[in-house]
VEXFI-430716 format. One record per residue (C-alpha): x, y, z; residue in one letter. Coordinates in steps of 0.5 Angstrom, whole numbers, padded with zeros to 4 digits, always signed. Each point is the difference from the previous one (the first is absolute). Example, Ala and Ser with C-alpha at 12.3 -4.5 7.8 and 13.67 -1.06 7.14 Angstrom:
2
+0025-0009+0016A +0002+0007-0002S 
***
This chain:
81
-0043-0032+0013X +0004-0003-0004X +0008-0002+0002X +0003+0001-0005X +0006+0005+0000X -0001+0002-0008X -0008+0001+0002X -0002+0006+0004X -0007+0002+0000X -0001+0006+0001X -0007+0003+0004X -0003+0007-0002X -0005+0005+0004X -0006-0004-0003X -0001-0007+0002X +0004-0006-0002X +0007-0001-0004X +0000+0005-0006X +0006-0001-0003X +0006-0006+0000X +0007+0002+0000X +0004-0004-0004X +0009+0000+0002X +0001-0007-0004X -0001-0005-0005X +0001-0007+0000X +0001-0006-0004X -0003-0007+0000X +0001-0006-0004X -0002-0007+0001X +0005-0004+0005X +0005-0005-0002X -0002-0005+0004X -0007+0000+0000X -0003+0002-0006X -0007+0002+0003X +0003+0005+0005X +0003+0007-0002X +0006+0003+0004X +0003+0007-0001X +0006+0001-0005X +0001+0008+0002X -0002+0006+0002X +0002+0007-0003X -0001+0006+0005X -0006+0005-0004X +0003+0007+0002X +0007+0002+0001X +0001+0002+0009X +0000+0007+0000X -0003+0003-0007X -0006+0003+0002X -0004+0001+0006X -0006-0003-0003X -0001-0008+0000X -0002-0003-0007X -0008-0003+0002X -0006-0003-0003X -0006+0002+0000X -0006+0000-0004X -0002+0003-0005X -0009+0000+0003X +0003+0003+0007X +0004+0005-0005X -0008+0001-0002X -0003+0000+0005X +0004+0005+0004X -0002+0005-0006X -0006-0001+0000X +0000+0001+0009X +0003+0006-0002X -0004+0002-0006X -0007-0001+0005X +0003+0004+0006X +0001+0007-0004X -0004+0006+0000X -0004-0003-0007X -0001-0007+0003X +0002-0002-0007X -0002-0006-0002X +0003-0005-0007X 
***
């Protein structure tokens, strides 16, 4: 898992990590001293602490997919695309 602290994975019933929760965002420029590296200029915190109870995350628009087609297969109809 990554140790970031503005990077939290989060896992679902199905296997595997579905979706990324993002708290934070940082900003990279080149280093002054050394043109071939990057340092970090700053961050801004994404959400304010407290405005809702849900974290802002990242997930795929296939998984979106997928988890309607899961559920359009396991109905009373079996539905197919």
């Amino acid at each position: 898992m990554d140790s970031s602290p503005g990077i939290r994975k989060y896992p679902t019933r199905r296997s595997g990590i579905q979706a990324c929760w993002i708290n934070e965002t940082k900003f990279w420029k080149s280093d002054d001293k050394q043109s071939a590296k990057i340092t970090r200029s700053g961050w801004v915190q994404d959400v304010e602490n407290g405005l809702s109870e849900f974290p802002h995350v990242v997930l795929n628009q296939a998984r979106v997919h997928d988890f309607y087609l899961d559920v359009m297969r396991k109905s009373a109809c079996k539905l197919e695309p």
